[in-house]
N, C-alpha and C positions, 0 to 999 in steps of 0.2 A: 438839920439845924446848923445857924452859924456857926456855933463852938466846936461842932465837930469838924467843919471843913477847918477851921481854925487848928485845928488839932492835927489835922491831918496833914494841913501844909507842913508844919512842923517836924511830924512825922517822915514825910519827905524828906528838908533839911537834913533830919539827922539820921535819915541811912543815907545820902549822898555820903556823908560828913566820916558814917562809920565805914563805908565801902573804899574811900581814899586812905584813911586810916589805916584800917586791917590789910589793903593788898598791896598799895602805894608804896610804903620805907621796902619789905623785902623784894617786892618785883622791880623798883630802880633799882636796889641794893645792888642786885645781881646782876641785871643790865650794865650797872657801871663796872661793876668790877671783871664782866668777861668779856666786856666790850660787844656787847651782841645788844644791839636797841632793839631789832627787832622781836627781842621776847616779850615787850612791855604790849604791845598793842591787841593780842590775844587779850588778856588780862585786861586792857582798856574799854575791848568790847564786851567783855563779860560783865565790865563795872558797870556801862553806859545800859545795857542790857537788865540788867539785873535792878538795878538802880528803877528802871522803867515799872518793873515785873514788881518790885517789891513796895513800891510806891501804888498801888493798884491801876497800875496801866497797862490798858494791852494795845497793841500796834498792829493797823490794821494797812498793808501796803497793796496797793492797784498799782497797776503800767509796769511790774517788770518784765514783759516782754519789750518793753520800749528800749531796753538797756542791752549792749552787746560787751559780755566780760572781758571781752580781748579791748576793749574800746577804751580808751580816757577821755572824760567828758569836766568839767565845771556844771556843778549840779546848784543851778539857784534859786533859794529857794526865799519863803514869807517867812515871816518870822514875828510870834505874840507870845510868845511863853519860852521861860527855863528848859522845857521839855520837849523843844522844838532842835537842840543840838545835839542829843542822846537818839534822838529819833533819825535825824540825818546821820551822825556818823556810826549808827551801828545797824539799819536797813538798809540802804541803798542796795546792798549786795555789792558792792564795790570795797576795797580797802583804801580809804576817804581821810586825804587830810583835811583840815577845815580852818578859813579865817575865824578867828574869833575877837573879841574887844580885850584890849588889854586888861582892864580891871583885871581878867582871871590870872595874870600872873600873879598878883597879889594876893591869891587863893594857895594854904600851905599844902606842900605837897603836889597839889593839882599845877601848880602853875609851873616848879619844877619837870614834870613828867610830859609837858604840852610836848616838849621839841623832840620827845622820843618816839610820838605817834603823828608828827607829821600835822599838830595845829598847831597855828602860827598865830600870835597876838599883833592887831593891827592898832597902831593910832591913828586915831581919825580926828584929831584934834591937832595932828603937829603932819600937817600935808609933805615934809620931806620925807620924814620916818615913813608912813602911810607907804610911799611912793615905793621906798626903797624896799618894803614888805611885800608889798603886790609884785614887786620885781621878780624876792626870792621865791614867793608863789607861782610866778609864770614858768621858773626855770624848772622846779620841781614838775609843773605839769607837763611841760618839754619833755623831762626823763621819763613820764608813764605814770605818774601818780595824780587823778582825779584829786579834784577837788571841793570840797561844799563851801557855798558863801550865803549868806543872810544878805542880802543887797542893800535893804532897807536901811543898816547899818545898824540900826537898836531894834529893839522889842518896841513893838506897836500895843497900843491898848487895845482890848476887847472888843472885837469886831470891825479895827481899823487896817485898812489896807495902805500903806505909806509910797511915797513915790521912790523910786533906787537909785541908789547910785552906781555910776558908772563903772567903776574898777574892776569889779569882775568882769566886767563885757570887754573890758580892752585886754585883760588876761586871758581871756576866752579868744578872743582872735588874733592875739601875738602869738599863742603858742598854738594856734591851727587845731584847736578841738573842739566840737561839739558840745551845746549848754543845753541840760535838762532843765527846764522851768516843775520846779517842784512846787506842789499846793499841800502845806501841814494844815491837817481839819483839826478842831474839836479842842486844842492845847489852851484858846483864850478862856473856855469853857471849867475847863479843867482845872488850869493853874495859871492866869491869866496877871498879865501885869497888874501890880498896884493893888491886888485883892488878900492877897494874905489871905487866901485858900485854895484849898486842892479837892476834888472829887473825884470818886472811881470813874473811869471811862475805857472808853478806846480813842486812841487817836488813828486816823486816817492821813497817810501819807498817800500821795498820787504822784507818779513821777509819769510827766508827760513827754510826748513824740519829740527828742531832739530836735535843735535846732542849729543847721549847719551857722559858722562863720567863715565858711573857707573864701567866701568874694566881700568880707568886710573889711575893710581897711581907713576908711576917712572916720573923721569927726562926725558927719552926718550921717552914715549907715553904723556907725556906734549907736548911734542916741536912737535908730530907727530899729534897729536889733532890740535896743533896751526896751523901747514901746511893745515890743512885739510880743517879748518874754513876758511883760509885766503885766499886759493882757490876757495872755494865757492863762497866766495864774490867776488873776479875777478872775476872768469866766468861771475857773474850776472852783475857784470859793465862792461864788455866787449863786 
């Protein structure tokens, strides 16, 4: 019945809300004060994880053999649902910083903790800020830290597949690595933009055969890499 997925969204809500709560003040607490960031991002994946599990979702991932751990890739993926950034940054099997939209700095707590785990808030409304973000994004990936992006730049509605934008693909081949075109199943279903509800499920993530950048370099083999990526992902949603 409506009222109960109604309920359930909510219910969602508010373990994200109590998970940031309860583990967020003492794990930055102590992060800032020993100066060690690295201890927040355990704790980040247990929340994004948990967060999933406790919300009635289980996560169902195909194609890691496609993925080699020594490797740093740009992992880009679709993007319909809230549960689409919990699902990337704590499957992949990688230790995954992530573009996200700014609003979430404005999130208490959560938007303090972003820069300890390596997600970065982009504006995509102010193209110099934008620029200068995808910059500190390329450099990070240079030193060895993958990356996930939503291309599409927002949340698409239930069952829409949106066209991307380029930024990630020009980051993907200034810093010479590998882009996984990732396909998230089932999240519009589940907790889908603009419905104000949630259902138990499984989500399905697919992470497909890499795709090199290392002979992209112009404006027109940008845009023909973007076609190619954003392909793949159809197919796999279709």
């Amino acid at each position: 019945m409506r009222i109960f997925r109604r309920l359930h969204y909510w219910w969602s809500l508010f373990v994200a809300g109590a998970l940031l709560l309860f583990l967020g003040p003492p794990v930055l607490l102590v992060a800032w004060v020993t100066d060690r960031h690295e201890l927040v991002y355990p704790w980040a994946l247990f929340g994004a994880r948990n967060w999933l599990r406790l919300s009635g979702m289980k996560v169902q991932v195909r194609g890691s053999e496609n993925i080699d751990p020594n490797q740093t890739y740009v992992f880009i993926s679709n993007h319909r649902s809230y549960l689409d950034t919990a699902t990337l940054f704590a499957y992949t099997g990688q230790r995954l910083g992530v573009l996200a939209k700014k609003e979430l700095l404005k999130v208490p707590i959560l938007g303090y903790g972003m820069g300890y785990v390596n997600v970065m808030a982009i504006d995509r409304s102010n193209r110099e800020r934008a620029l200068q973000t995808t910059e500190a994004a390329t450099a990070r990936i240079r030193s060895g830290r993958s990356f996930g992006v939503f291309a599409e730049g927002t949340r698409a509605l239930p069952g829409e597949f949106r066209p991307f934008k380029k930024g990630a693909f020009y980051m993907a081949a200034q810093a010479g690595v590998p882009i996984v075109p990732v396909a998230i199943k089932n999240t519009d279903y589940l907790m889908g933009k603009g419905t104000g509800e949630a259902r138990f499920g499984t989500i399905e993530m697919v992470l497909l055969p890499p795709v090199s950048t290392a002979a992209v370099s112009s404006d027109e083999e940008v845009n023909q890499l973007l076609q190619r990526v954003h392909a793949m992902i159809g197919d796999e949603l279709n």
